[in-house]
N, C-alpha and C positions, 0 to 999 in steps of 0.2 A: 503494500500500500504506500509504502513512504518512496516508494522509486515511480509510482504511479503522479505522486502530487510535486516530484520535483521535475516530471517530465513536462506536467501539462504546463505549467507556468513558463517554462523555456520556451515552448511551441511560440506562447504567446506576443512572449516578450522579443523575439527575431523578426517574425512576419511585420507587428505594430511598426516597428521600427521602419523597415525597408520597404516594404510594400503595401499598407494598408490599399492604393488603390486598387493593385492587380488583386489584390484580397478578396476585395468586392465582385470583381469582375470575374476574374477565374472560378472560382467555387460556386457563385450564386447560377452560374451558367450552367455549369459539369453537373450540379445537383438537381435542377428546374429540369433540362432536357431527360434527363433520365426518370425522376419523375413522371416527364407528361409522355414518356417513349410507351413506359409501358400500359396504358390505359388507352395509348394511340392502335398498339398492338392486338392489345382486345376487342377492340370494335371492331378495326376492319376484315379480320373474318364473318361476322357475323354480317356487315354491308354485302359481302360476298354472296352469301348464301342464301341473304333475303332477295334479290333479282333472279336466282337459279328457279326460286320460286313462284312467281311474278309470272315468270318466260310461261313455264307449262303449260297452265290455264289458260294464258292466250291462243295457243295454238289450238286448245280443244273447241274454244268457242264457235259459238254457229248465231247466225240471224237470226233474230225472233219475227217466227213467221204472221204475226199479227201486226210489224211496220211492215210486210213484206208484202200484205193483200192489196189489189189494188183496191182505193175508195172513190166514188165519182163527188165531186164536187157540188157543192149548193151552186143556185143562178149564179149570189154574190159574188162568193170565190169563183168562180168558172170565170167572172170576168177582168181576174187579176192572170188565175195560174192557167187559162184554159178548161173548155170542157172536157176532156179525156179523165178518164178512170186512170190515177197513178198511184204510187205507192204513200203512205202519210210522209216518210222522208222524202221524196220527191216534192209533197207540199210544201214543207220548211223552207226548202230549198229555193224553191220559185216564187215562195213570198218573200223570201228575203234578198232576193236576183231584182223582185218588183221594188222594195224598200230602199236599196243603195241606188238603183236606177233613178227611181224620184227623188234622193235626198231627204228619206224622211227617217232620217236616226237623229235622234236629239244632237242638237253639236255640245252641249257645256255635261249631258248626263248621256253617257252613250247606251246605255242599257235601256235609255226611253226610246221607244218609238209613235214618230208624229202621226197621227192618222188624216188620209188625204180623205176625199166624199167617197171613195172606191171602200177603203180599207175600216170608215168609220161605218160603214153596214152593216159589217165582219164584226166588227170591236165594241162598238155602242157607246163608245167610248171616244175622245180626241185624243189622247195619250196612254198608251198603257205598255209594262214592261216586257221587255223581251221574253220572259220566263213566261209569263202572263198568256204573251199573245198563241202559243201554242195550242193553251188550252182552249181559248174564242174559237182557234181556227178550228178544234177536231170537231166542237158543235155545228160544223158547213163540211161535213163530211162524211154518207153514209154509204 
């Protein structure tokens, strides 16, 4: 014990002296990186093998054949997207081909959309949200 308390005060007393700056610098460095090394080490396995996961499931998927049916159009909608029977994403599609065409996306809130005399039949509404409008449309859709 008494070779243990005359060592540590020597330690102290050389470094203070000479280097307090590289003190700082060296040791707070050498012990932080290794520190954060190993907690760095832990995770990215697991990052790994959560996308290996992710992948599979995409590949087994298939289309839900209820977007898949065609639906024919109300008069209203028929005079945005055409009258033909398309599929409900095909609707999306071509009302929203109809919407950037006329410039009626909100400019300051883009998730709003302005409704033109065409689209306010459809909507019943002069503005309503994008999430929104989906729903209006499937009611002009049997």
């Amino acid at each position: 014990m008494a070779t243990a308390k005359k060592a540590a005060p020597a330690k102290k007393a050389a470094p203070a002296k000479k280097a307090a700056p590289a003190k700082k610098a060296a040791p707070a460095k050498k012990a932080a990186p290794a520190k954060k090394a190993a907690p760095a080490k832990k995770a990215a396995p697991a990052k790994k093998a959560a996308p290996a996961k992710k992948a599979a499931p995409a590949k087994k998927r298939t289309p839900n054949a209820a977007f898949m049916k065609a639906m024919t159009p109300s008069a209203h909608l028929a005079a945005i997207i055409g009258d033909k029977a398309v599929p409900r994403t095909e609707v999306t599609k071509k009302v929203w081909e109809y919407i950037k065409k006329n410039g009626l996306q909100d400019k300051a809130k883009k998730t709003m959309i302005n409704a033109d005399a065409k689209l306010k039949e459809i909507f019943k509404k002069a503005q309503v949200s994008m999430f929104e409008m989906t729903k209006l449309i499937n009611s002009h859709l049997s």
